[in-house]
KEKOLBA-122769 format. One record per residue (C-alpha): residue in three letters; z, y, x. Coordinates in steps of 0.1 Angstrom, whole numbers, plus 5000, padded with zeros to 4 digits. Layout:
BEGIN
AlaZYX ...
***
This chain:
BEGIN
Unk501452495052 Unk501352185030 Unk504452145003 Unk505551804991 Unk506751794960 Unk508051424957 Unk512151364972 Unk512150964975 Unk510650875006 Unk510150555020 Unk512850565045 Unk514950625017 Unk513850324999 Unk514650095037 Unk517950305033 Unk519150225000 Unk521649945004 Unk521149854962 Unk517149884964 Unk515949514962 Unk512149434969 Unk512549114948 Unk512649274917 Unk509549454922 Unk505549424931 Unk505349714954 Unk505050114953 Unk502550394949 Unk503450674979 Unk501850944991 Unk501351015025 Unk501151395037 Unk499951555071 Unk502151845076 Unk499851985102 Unk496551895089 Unk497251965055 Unk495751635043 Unk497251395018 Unk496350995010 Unk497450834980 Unk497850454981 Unk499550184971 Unk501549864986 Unk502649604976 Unk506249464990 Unk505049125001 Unk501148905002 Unk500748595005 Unk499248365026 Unk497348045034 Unk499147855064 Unk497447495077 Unk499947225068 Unk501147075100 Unk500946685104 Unk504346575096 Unk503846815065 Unk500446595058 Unk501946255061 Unk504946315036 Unk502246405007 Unk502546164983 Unk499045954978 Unk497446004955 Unk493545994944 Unk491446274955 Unk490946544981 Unk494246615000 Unk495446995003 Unk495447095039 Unk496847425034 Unk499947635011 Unk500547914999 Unk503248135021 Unk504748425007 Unk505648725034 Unk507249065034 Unk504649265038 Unk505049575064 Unk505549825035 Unk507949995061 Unk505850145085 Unk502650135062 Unk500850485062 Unk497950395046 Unk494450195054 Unk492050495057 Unk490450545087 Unk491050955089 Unk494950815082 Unk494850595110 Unk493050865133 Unk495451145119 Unk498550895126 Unk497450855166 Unk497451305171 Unk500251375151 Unk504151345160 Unk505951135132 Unk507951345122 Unk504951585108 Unk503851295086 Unk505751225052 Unk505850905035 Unk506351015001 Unk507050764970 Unk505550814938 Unk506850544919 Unk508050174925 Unk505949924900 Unk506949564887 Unk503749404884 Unk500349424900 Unk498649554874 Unk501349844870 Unk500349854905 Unk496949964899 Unk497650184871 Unk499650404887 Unk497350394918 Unk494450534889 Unk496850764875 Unk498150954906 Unk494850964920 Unk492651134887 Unk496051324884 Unk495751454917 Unk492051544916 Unk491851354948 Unk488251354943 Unk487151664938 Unk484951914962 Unk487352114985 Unk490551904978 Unk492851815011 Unk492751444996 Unk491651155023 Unk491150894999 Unk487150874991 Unk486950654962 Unk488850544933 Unk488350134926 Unk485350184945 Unk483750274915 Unk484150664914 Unk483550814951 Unk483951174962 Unk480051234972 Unk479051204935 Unk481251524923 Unk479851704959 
***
C-alpha cells in the first residue's frame, strides 16, 4: 500500500478561508493512486491567460490611430487548479477506474512566480527519482529534456 507523506492537500488549500490565489503563481502537488500505487508530480498554475476576439462595439471605441488595429486581448482566467489531477495520459486513464476517494491530491509547495514554478517542478521531480527504472512515478520526462527510456 502506497504512503503519502505530504499533509496539505488541495482540498485544503479550496478550504482555507485566508489562502488567497492572487498572491501566488500556482503550486507543485503530487498526485497519488492509492490502489495502483502510482504517483505524478506536476505543477499548476492558479490562473492562464487568454486571447478573446474583441467584439465590435469593443473595435469601434479604439482610438485611431496609425497602423494595424488589435483584434484580440489578453483575458486573464482562474484556471481549474481545483479539480486538476494532472495532464498524463496513464493519470487521466487511472482517474476514469478509480473511486475518488483512492486518489490524493497532495501539495508540495505553493510558488510566487513562474519560474519558482519550474524550479520546484525540477526539484521534486530529481528529488523523487521519478525517472528511474522500477520507480511507481507516471511522469516520463523532466522539461522534455531528460526522459525515463534513457536511464532504462
Amino acid at each position: 500500500m502506497l504512503q503519502v507523506m505530504e499533509s496539505v492537500t488541495v482540498e485544503d488549500l479550496i478550504n482555507d478561508e485566508n489562502f488567497n490565489i492572487n498572491d501566488y503563481e500556482g503550486y507543485i502537488y503530487m498526485t497519488s493512486f492509492l490502489d495502483a500505487n502510482k504517483i505524478y508530480i506536476g505543477k499548476k498554475n492558479f490562473f492562464h491567460n487568454t486571447n478573446v476576439k474583441l467584439g465590435k462595439k469593443e473595435l469601434a471605441n479604439l482610438p485611431t490611430a496609425r497602423g494595424k488595429k488589435p483584434t484580440k486581448k489578453k483575458v486573464t482566467k482562474e484556471s481549474d487548479w481545483k479539480t486538476y489531477y494532472g495532464s498524463a495520459q496513464e493519470v487521466k486513464d487511472l482517474l476514469k477506474v478509480t473511486p475518488k476517494d483512492r486518489v490524493i491530491r497532495s501539495v508540495l509547495h505553493i510558488c510566487k512566480t513562474k519560474k519558482e514554478l519550474t524550479y520546484y517542478e525540477c526539484k521534486y521531480l530529481f528529488q523523487y527519482g521519478v525517472l528511474e527504472p522500477e520507480s511507481k512515478y507516471i511522469n516520463d520526462n523532466i522539461l522534455g529534456k531528460f526522459f525515463r527510456k534513457d536511464f532504462i
